[in-house]
C-alpha positions as CSV (number, residue, x, y, z in Angstrom):
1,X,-37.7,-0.2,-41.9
2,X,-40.6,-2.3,-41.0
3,X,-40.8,-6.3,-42.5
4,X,-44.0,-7.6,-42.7
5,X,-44.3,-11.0,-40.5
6,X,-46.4,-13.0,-43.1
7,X,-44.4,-14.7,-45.9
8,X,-46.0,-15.3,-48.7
9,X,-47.2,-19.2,-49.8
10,X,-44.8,-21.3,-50.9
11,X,-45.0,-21.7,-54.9
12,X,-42.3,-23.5,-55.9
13,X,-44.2,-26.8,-56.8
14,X,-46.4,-24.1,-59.7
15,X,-43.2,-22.2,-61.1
16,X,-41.4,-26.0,-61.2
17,X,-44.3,-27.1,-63.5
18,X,-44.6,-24.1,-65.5
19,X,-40.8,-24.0,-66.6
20,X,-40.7,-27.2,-67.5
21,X,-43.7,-27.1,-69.5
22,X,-42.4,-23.6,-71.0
23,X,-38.8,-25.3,-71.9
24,X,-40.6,-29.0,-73.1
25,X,-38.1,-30.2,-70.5
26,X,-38.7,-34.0,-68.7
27,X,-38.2,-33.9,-64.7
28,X,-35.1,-36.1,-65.4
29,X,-33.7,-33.0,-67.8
30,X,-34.2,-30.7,-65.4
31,X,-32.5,-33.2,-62.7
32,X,-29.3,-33.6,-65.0
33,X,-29.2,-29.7,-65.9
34,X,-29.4,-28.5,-62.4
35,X,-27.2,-31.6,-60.9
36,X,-29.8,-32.2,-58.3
37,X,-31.1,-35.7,-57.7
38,X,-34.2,-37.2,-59.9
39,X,-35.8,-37.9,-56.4
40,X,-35.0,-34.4,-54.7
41,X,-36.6,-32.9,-57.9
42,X,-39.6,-35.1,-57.8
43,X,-40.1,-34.4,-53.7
44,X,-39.9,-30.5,-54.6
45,X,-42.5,-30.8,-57.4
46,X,-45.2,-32.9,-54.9
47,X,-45.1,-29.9,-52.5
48,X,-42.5,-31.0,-50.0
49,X,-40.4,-28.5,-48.4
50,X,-37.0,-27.6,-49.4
51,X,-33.7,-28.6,-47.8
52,X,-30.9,-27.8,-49.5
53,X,-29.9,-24.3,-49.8
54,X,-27.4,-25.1,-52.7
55,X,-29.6,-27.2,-54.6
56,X,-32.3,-24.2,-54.9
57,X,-29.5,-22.0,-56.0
58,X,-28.8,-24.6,-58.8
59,X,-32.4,-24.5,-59.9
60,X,-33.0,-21.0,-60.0
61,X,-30.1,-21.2,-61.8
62,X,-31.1,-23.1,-64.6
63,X,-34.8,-21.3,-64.7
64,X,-33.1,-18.2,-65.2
65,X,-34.9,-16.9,-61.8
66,X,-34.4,-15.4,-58.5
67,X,-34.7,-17.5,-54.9
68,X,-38.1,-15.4,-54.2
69,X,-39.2,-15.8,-57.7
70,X,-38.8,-19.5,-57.6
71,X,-40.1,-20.3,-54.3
72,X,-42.7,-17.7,-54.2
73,X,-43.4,-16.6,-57.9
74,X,-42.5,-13.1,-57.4
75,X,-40.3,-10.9,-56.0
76,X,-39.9,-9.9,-52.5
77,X,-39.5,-5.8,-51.9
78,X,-38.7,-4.3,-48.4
79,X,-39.8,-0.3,-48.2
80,X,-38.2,1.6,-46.0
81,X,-40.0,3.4,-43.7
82,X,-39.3,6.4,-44.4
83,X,-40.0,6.1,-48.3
């Protein structure tokens, strides 16, 4: 099996944006629904890096989404090599 070195770009800050606009959610909804702090939320959604392991699982959560899907917008497939 054979893992390609390059990750893909971090998108987290885009999907944030576009579920909360899908859902007509505030930040501060999302906050309370994913029991994540206001500020945590607000750090994510200016591009800084995430932290906290538990808190991402929280907000994939609540989106209704995968890790990969939230932080990169899709979904990440590994291919065998002999496929």
């Amino acid at each position: 099996m054979t893992i390609k070195p390059r990750m893909p770009a971090l998108k987290m800050r885009q999907v944030i944006q576009r579920e909360i606009n899908n859902r007509g959610w505030s930040y501060r909804e999302l906050a309370q629904k994913a029991d994540i702090p206001l500020s945590t939320l607000h750090q994510w959604s200016s591009g800084s890096s995430p932290r906290d392991p538990v808190a991402l699982l929280r907000l994939a959560g609540v989106f209704g989404l995968t890790l990969e899907e939230l932080l990169f917008d899709q979904r990440i497939i590994v291919i065998p090599d002999d496929c």
